[in-house]
MARVEXGU-101674 format. One record per residue (C-alpha): x, y, z. Coordinates in steps of 0.5 Angstrom, whole numbers. Layout:
% residues N
R   east  north     up
R      X      Y      Z
...
END
This chain:
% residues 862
R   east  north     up
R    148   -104     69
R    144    -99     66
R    149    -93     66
R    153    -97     62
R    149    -99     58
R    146    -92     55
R    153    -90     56
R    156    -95     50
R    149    -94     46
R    150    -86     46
R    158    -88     43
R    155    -92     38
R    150    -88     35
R    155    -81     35
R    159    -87     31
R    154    -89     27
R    153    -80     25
R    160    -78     24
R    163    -76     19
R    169    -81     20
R    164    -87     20
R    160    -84     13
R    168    -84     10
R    168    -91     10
R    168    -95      3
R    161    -99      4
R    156   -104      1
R    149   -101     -1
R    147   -108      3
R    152   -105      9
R    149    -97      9
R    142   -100      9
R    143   -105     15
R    147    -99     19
R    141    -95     17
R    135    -99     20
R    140   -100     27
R    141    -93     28
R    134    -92     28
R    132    -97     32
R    138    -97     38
R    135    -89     38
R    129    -91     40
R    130    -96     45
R    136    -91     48
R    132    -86     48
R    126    -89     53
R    132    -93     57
R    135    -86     58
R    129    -83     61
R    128    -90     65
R    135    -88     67
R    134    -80     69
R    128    -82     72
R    129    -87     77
R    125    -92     77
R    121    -95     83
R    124   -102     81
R    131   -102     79
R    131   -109     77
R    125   -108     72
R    129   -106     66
R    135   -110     68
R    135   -115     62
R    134   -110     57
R    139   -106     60
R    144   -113     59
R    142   -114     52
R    142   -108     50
R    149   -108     53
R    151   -113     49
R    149   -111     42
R    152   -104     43
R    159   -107     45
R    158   -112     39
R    156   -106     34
R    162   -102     37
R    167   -108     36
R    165   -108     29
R    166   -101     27
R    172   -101     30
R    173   -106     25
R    171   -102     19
R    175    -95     22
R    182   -100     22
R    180   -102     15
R    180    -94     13
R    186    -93     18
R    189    -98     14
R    189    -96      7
R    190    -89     10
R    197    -91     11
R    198    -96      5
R    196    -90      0
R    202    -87      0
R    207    -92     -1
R    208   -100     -4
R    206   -103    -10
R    200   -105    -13
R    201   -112    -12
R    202   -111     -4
R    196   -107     -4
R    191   -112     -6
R    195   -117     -2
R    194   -112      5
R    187   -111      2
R    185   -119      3
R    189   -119      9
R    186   -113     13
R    180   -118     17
R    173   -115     15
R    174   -111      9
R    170   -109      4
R    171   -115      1
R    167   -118      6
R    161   -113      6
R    156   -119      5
R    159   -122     12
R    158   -116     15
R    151   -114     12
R    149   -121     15
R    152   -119     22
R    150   -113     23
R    142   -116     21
R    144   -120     26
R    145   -115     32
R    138   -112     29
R    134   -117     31
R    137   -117     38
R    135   -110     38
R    128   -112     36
R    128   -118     42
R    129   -111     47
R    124   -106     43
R    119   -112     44
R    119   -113     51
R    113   -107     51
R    119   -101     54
R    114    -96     51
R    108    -99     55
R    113    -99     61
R    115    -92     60
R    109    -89     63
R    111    -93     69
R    116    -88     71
R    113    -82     69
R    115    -77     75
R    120    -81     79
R    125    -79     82
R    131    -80     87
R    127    -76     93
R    130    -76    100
R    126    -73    106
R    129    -70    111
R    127    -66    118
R    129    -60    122
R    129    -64    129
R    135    -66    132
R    138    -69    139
R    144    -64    140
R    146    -69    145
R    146    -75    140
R    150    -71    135
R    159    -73    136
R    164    -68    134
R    161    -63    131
R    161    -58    136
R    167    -53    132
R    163    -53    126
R    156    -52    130
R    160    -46    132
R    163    -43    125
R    156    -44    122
R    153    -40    129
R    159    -34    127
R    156    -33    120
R    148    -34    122
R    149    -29    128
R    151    -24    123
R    146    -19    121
R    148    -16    114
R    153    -18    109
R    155    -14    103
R    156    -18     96
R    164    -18     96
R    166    -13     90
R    159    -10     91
R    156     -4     93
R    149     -6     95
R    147     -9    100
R    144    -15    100
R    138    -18    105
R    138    -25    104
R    145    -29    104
R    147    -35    103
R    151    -41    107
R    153    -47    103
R    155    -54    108
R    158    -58    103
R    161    -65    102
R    160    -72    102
R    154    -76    103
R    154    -78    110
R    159    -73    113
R    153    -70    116
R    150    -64    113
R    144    -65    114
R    145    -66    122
R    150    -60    123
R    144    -55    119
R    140    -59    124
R    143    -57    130
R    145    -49    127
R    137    -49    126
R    134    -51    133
R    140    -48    137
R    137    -43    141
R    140    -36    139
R    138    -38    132
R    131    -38    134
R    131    -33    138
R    135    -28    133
R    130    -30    127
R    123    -29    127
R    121    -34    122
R    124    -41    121
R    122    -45    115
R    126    -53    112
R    125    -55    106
R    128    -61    103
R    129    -60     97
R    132    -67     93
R    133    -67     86
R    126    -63     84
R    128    -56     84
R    121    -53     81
R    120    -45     84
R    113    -46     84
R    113    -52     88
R    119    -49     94
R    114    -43     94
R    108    -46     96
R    112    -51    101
R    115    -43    103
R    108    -40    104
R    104    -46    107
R    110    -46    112
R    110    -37    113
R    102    -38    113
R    100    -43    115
R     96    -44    110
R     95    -49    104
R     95    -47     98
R     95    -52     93
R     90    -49     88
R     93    -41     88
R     98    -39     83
R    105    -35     82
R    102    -28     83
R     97    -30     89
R    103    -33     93
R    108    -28     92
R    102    -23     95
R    102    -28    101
R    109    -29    102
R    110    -21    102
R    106    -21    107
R    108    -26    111
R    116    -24    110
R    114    -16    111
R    120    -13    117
R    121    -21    119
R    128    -24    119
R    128    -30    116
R    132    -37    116
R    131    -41    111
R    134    -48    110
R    134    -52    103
R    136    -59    104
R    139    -64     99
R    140    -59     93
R    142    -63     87
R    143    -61     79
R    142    -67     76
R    138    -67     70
R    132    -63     68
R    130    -63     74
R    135    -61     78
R    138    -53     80
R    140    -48     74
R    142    -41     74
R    135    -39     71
R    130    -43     76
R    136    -40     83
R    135    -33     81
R    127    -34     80
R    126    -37     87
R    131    -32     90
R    127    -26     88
R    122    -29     91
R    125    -28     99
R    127    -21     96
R    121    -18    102
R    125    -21    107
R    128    -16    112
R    136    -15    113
R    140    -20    116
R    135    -26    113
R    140    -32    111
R    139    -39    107
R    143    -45    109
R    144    -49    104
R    146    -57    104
R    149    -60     98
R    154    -66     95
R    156    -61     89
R    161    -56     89
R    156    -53     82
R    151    -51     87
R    155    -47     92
R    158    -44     86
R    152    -42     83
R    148    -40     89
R    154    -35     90
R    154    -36     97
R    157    -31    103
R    161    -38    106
R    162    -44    104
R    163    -49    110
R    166    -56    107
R    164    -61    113
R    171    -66    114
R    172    -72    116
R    171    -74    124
R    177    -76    127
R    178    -83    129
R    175    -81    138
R    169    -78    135
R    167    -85    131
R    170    -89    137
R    164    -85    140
R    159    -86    136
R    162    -94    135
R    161    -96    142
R    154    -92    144
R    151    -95    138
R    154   -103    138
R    153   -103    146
R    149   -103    151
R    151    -99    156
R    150   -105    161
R    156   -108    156
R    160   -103    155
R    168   -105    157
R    166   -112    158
R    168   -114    150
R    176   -112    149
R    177   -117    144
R    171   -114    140
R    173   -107    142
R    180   -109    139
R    176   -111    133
R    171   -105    133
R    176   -100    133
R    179   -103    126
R    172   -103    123
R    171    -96    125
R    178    -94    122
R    175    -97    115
R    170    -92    116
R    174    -87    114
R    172    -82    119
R    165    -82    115
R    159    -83    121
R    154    -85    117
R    158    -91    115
R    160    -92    123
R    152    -93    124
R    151    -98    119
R    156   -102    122
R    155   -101    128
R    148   -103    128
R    149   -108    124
R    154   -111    130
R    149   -109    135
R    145   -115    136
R    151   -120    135
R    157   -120    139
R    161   -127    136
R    168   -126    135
R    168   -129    129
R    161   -125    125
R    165   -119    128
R    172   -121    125
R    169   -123    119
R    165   -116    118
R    172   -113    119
R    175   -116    114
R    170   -115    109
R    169   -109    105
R    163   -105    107
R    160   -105    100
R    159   -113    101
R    155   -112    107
R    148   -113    109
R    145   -106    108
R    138   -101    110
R    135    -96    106
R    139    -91    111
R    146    -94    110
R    151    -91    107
R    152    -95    100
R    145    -93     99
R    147    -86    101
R    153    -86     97
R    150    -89     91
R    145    -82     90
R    152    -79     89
R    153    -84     83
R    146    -83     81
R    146    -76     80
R    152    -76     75
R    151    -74     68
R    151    -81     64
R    158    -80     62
R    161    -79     67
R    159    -87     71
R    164    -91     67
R    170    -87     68
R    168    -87     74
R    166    -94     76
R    173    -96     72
R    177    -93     78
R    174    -99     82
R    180   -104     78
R    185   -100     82
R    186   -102     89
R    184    -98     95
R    190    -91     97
R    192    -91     90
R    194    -84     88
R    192    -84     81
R    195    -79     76
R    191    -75     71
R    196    -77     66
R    196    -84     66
R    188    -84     67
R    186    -80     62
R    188    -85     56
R    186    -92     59
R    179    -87     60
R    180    -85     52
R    183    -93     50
R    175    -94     52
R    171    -88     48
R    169    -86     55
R    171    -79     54
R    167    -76     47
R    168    -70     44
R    162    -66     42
R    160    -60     38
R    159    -56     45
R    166    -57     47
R    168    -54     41
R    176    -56     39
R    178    -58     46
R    182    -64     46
R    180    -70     49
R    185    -71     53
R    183    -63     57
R    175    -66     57
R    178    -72     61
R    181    -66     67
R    174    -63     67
R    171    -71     68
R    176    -71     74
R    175    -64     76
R    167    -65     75
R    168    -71     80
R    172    -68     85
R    167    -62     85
R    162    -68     87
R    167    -70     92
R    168    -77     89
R    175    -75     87
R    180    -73     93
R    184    -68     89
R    191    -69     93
R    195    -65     89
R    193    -59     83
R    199    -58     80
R    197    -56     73
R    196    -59     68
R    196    -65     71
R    192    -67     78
R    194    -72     83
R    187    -75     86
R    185    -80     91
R    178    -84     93
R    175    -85    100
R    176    -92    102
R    168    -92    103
R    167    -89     96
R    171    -94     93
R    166    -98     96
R    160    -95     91
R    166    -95     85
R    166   -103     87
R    158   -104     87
R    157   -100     81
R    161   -103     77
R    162   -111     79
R    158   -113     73
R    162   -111     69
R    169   -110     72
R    174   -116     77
R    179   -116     79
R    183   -123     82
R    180   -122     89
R    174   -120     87
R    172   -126     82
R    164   -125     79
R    159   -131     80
R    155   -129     74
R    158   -131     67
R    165   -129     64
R    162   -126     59
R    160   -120     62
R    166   -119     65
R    170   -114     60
R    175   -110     65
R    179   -114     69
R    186   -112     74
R    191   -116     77
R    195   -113     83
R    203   -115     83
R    202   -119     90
R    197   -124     86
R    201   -124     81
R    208   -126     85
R    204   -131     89
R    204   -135     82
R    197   -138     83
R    197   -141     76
R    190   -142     76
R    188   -136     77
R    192   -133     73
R    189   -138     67
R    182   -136     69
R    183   -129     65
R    182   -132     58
R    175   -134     60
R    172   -128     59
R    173   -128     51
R    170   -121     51
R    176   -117     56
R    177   -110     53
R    181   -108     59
R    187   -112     63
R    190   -108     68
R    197   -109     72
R    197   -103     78
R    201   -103     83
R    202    -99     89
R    210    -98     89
R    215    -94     87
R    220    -98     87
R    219   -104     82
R    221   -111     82
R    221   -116     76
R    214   -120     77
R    215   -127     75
R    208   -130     75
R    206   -137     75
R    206   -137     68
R    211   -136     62
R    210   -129     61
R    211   -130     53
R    207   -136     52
R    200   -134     56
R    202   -127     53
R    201   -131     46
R    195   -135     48
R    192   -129     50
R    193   -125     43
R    190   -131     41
R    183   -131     46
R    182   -124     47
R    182   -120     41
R    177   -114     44
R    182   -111     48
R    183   -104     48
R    188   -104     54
R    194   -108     56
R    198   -107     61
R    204   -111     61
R    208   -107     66
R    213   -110     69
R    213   -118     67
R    220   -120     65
R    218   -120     58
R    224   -121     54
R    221   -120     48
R    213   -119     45
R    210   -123     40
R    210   -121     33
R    202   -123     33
R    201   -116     38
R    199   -114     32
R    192   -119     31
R    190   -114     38
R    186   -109     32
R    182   -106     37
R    189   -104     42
R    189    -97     43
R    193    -97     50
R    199   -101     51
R    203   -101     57
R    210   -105     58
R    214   -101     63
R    219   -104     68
R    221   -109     62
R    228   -108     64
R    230   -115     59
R    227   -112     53
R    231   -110     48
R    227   -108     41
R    220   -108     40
R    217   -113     34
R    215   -108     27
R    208   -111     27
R    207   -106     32
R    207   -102     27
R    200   -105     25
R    196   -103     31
R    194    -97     28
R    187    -96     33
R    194    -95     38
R    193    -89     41
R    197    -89     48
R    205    -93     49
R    208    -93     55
R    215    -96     55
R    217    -93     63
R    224    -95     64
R    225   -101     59
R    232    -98     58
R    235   -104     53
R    231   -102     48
R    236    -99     43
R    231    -97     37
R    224    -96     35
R    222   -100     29
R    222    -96     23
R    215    -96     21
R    213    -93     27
R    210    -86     23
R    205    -92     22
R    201    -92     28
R    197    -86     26
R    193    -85     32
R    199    -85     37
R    197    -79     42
R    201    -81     48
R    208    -84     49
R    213    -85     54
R    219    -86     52
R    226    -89     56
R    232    -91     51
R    239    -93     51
R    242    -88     45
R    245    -81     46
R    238    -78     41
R    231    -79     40
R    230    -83     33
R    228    -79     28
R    223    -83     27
R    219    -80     33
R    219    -73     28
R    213    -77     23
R    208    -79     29
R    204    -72     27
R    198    -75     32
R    203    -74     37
R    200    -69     44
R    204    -72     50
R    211    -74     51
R    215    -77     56
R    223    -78     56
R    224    -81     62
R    231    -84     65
R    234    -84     59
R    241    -84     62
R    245    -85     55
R    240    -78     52
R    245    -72     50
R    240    -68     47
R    233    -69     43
R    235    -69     36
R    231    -66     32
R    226    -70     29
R    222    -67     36
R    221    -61     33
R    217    -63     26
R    211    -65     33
R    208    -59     31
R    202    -62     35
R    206    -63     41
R    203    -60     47
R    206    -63     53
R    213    -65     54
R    216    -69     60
R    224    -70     62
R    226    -73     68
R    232    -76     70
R    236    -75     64
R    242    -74     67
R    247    -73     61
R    242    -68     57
R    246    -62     56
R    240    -58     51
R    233    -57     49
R    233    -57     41
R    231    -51     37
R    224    -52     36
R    218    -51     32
R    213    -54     37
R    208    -49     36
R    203    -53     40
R    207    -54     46
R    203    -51     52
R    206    -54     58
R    215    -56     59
R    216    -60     65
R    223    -61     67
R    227    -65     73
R    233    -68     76
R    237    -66     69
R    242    -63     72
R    247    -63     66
R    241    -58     62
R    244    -51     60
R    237    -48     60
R    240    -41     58
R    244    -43     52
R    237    -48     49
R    231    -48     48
R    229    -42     43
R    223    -41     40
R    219    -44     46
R    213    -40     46
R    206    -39     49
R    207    -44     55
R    201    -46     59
R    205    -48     65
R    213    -49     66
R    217    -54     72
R    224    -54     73
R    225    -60     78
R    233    -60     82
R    237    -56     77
R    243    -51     78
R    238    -46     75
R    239    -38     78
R    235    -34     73
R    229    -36     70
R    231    -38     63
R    231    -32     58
R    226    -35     53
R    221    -36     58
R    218    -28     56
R    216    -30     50
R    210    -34     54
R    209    -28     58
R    201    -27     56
R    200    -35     56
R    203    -37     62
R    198    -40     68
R    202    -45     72
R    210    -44     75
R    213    -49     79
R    220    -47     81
R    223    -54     86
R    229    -55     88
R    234    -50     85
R    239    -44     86
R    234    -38     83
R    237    -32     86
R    232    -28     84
R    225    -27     80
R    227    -21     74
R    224    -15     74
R    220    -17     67
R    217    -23     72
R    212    -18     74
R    209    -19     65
R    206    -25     67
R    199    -23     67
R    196    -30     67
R    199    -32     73
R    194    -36     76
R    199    -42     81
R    207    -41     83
R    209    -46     87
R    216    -45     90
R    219    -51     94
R    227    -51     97
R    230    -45     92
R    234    -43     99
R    238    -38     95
R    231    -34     93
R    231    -29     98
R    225    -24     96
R    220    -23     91
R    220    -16     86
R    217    -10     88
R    212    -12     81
R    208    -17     84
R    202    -13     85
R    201    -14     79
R    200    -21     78
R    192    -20     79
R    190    -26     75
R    195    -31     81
R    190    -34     86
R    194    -39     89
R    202    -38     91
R    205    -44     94
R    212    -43     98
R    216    -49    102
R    223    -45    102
R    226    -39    107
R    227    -34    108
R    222    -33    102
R    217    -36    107
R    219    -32    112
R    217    -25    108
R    210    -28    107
R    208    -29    113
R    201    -24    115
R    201    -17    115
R    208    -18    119
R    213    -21    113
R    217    -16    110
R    213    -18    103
R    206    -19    105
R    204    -13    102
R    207    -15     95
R    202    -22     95
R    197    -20    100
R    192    -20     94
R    193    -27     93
R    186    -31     95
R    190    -37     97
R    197    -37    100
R    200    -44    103
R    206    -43    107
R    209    -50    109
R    203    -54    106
R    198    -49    111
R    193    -44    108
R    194    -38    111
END
């Protein structure tokens, strides 16, 4: 609660303080009244900030004020978007009607400045919510959290025999402690102190494996100085160094000063080895790791002798690569024999062991929803331990992890430090991941746009000119580096991503105020509830009731349909689709995201257009619908429309250079062309042609979208040709299954490509327009085609960073030029004999890639 809630309040006020905002016609009563609310909601949010960046003591202390101040917010951000729609709406009535029609629009628009006492009464009304939480004596209360923090404690002592399935990594790490130099690669200096990174999930075992390279035998025998230290997320050089010397010396040293205690240390440290672990290092906030305070601590240990090592344990990629480690050593998942293990020493006695087959029947699929996580097989273990009922255990089984009773030592709580330490705006995307179900594959393209229908990905001055839509990768990418995301394919610019079935779990606990879904139904009020998911499954079972129950909660902004298949049927609900879709317009009119996908509709209500906050609509699989309402056309917020597969629909409505905002469109249309009018929606950054059967070629309207910067085709099996274009935005081209495309006889004036696919194509050489993206291309995708070779100017690619080259048979070798690619760090072949000429140091062409950092033969880094 408290993360959204500083989250939606910092929206409001960067709303408040744009310059977009300050456009906006209003009252002197109006200005006034949004004047005295930014200043108030700055003042409570900065307090409950710092209540958030501090971790209280009590978490539930401030829950109230976090609530209430929720509520306001979102109410002050419904009424802004309000006024926005209005300017939207005169922007687009500007240039053409009458005066007659002016005036008559000008009344129709809901809250205009017409109704500016209305407006000024309401926004009076939310200060005086604001002063209600100011007056709960949040500035008394805020000495209370001076100082705290999320603060673990660790130890070096362990019992190896205690420890499962670690034996390979204990090994690995033992190979690069044993080692007594290491020179920095690219430098020429030696280094005396390295570093080891053990990165990866909370609960994996990092803290357990350094314990077990700390306390063997030839560690200790071939360091003569061992110091632990846990850091958490206080990283203050001043304070480590004392914890170092007292440690080194065995002295207190509470009163001596920076200079005192380097004297010592040096002293301490002179011709020693030194094996140092740093446990539990973080970069949350202003009291976590940064590059300033790593090099001030690390010139500390400069006196250590030759061969001295630092073991690092962290849940953030950010650390190990600031540290600059020699190795980094990502701790994976046990396998399911290891946890069986761990299960069954842990959930029985000895004395039981093999006397309980159906819960062993039982334990082993428990362990399996653990997801190789031993932490979380200790939690269940545990909690198992002292009951051994059938039905607790079945009913354990059957329940999500994040619904069970858990310790201070288990693994939600040692999961949410992972949420905990994430930057504000970053925990509502991803606590919006809890609405889909546990295995999906989310895609960055469609995820991108729901996060932006939110608000949740903001551009700031920092960012300079980046596009929404590339902050929204680097949320993903900063998520995955946390190890919350499981990045499962990186093909840029788009990534394909998962969760760990046990993080799912913390997304669901984190966020289960605000999010539901219809097998997970809140007891708390439904006025709370502003993100609702409906899977396809529940939807065919046609619970009438269940269904129904989504217009109880009057405040819904997101309504969501996701679905785990590829191949879709038509859902017929236990409701007549049009009729509950109207009465939903009717009810929840602060939806910002609508998912109608695969419905049956076979037609959308005109009234669509009362949705004024809409800005994400998705009717995909609607194979009955045959033409969209013009009242569409009034949904100017609309940023992202998806109509996948809707393959009867003839025509777009003639007003569609109306929707002003539209950045995201996914298109499947029964004509030989693309509308011109697609030509007039200038906002226009992403576009789909998807299964267009009819489509010949793209017309020319596509190339008046001058901000264009990604185009998809796919499944277009009749497309003969790209268009001539003028797209001086375009960065990435993605191309498949159209097999009648002449790439060679089209396509000019594509230039300064970011990234080219092409997807089973007859194509046997590289399309000779492609030289014209020779200094900008970083991704090459070649799958499926009948390539004979890559010409000699394929070695201009200078800013090659990924080729991917899957089942190109007819492609027998790479050009004597590849050496010069030196910006390609990952090549990837799934395709012989190509594949066979890469093999190391033996294949015909190693020599050519051999400097390329990672190189994946059939799905294997070799």
């Amino acid at each position: 609660m408290e993360s959204f809630s500083c989250n939606i309040a910092t929206k409001v006020l960067e709303r408040l303080a744009s310059r977009a905002h300050k456009e906006i016609h209003l009252s002197k009563d109006v200005k006034g009244e949004l004047n005295k609310f930014h200043e108030t909601l700055s003042t409570i949010t900065k307090l409950l900030q710092y209540a958030e960046e501090n971790q209280r003591a009590n978490p539930l202390l401030l829950a109230d004020c976090f609530r209430k101040l929720q509520d306001v917010c979102y109410d002050m951000d419904d009424i802004l978007d309000e006024y926005e729609y209005n300017k939207l709406r005169m922007q687009v009535l500007k240039p053409r009607g009458s005066v007659k029609e002016k005036v008559h629009n000008l009344f129709s628009i809901p809250n205009s400045v017409m109704s500016s006492y209305k407006m000024s009464h309401r926004i009076k009304n939310m200060r005086k919510r604001l002063g209600e939480i100011a007056a709960s004596n949040l500035s008394e209360r805020a000495a209370d959290w001076h100082g705290m923090h999320m603060e673990r404690k660790t130890s070096s002592f362990v019992h190896s025999t205690d420890v499962i399935g670690r034996d390979n990594d204990k090994n690995k790490m033992l190979n690069h402690l044993l080692k007594d130099t290491y020179t920095g690669e690219g430098d020429d200096e030696e280094e005396n102190v390295s570093i080891i990174s053990i990165n990866g999930l909370g609960g994996l075992g990092k803290t357990t494996l350094a314990e077990l390279a700390y306390n063997d035998d030839r560690v200790v025998a071939n360091f003569n100085l061992r110091i632990w230290i846990c850091v958490s997320d206080n990283f203050d050089s001043k304070r480590l160094l004392r914890k170092i010397v007292s440690a080194a010396t065995k002295e207190t040293c509470e009163d001596a000063g920076i200079e005192e205690m380097q004297m010592k240390l040096q002293h301490a440290l002179k011709n020693k080895k030194l094996l140092l672990v740093l446990d539990d290092v973080w970069d949350k906030g202003p009291m976590g790791i940064t590059i300033e305070k790593w090099l001030d601590f690390k010139s500390f240990l400069n006196f250590a002798a030759n061969g001295s090592k630092i073991i690092v344990t962290t849940r953030t990629e950010f650390v190990s690569l600031l540290m600059e480690p020699a190795h980094v050593h990502l701790l994976e998942c046990l396998p399911h024999s290891d946890c069986m293990t761990i299960f069954k020493k842990l959930a029985f006695t000895k004395r039981e062991e093999g006397n309980h087959p159906k819960l062993m029947e039982i334990g082993e699929d428990i362990v399996k929803k653990c997801g190789g996580v031993p932490l979380a097989v200790q939690t269940v273990a545990f909690l198992l331990r002292l009951d051994k009922n059938v039905r607790y255990w079945s009913r354990v089984r059957d329940n999500d992890i994040w619904k069970l009773k858990q310790g201070s030592r288990s693994i939600l709580p040692a999961l949410k430090l992972s949420y905990n330490a994430l930057p504000v705006y970053l925990k509502p995307c991803f606590a919006f991941c809890s609405l889909f179900p546990k295995d999906y594959i989310f895609r960055s393209e469609d995820l991108i746009p729901l996060w932006m229908a939110q608000g949740f990905i903001q551009s700031c001055e920092e960012q300079g000119n980046q596009e929404l839509e590339d902050i929204g990768l680097h949320y993903i990418r900063q998520l995955s580096s946390r190890y919350l995301f499981q990045i499962v394919e990186d093909d840029f610019p788009f990534i394909g991503f998962k969760m760990h079935d046990l993080v799912h779990d913390l997304a669901i606990s984190v966020a289960k105020v605000e999010y539901s879904s219809m097998n997970f139904r809140p007891s708390y009020s439904s006025k709370m509830v502003r993100h609702v998911s409906i899977s396809q499954n529940e939807l065919s079972k046609e619970k009438k009731e269940d269904i129904e129950s989504l217009l109880g909660f009057e405040k819904l902004r997101t309504i969501l349909i996701p679905n785990l298949d590829t191949e879709f049927v038509p859902t017929e609900v236990g409701v007549n689709s049009l009729l509950f879709l109207q009465r939903c317009i009717r009810r929840l009119n602060f939806v910002r995201a609508l998912d109608l996908s695969n419905l049956a509709l076979k037609m959308l209500p005109s009234s669509i257009a009362d949705l004024w906050h809409l800005r994400y609509l998705d009717l995909s699989f609607n194979r009955h619908l045959s033409k969209l309402p013009d009242s569409i056309c009034k949904l100017h917020h609309l940023q992202s429309l998806v109509l996948a597969y809707c393959e009867n629909i003839q025509e777009l409505p003639k007003d569609m250079g109306n929707l002003i905002n539209l950045r995201y469109l996914v298109l499947t249309l029964n004509q030989m062309h693309l509308p011109e009018v697609i030509g007039c929606l200038t906002s226009l950054q992403t576009l789909f042609v998807i299964s267009c059967n009819n489509l010949k070629y793209l017309g020319e309207g596509i190339g008046s979208l001058t901000n264009l910067r990604t185009l998809v085709i796919s499944e277009c099996k009749n497309l003969e040709s790209l268009p001539t274009c003028n797209m001086t935005a375009l960065e990435t081209l993605d191309i498949s299954d159209c097999p009648k495309l002449d790439l060679m006889g089209s396509g000019e004036g594509i230039r300064g490509l970011g990234y080219f696919g092409i997807e089973n194509s007859s194509l046997k050489v590289l399309p000779h327009w492609l030289q014209e993206s020779a200094n900008t291309l970083q991704g090459l995708r070649l799958d499926g085609t009948f390539l004979q070779l890559l010409p000699d100017w394929f070695e201009n690619f200078t800013m090659l960073e990924k080729l991917r080259i899957i089942d190109c048979p007819d492609l027998g070798a790479f050009p004597e030029g590849m050496h010069r690619l030196k910006a390609l760090r990952e090549l990837e072949i799934s395709s012989d004999p190509l594949a066979e000429r890469c093999r190391r140091e033996e294949g015909e062409d190693w020599s050519k890639i051999a400097h390329v950092p990672k190189i994946i033969l059939y799905g294997r880094i070799i």
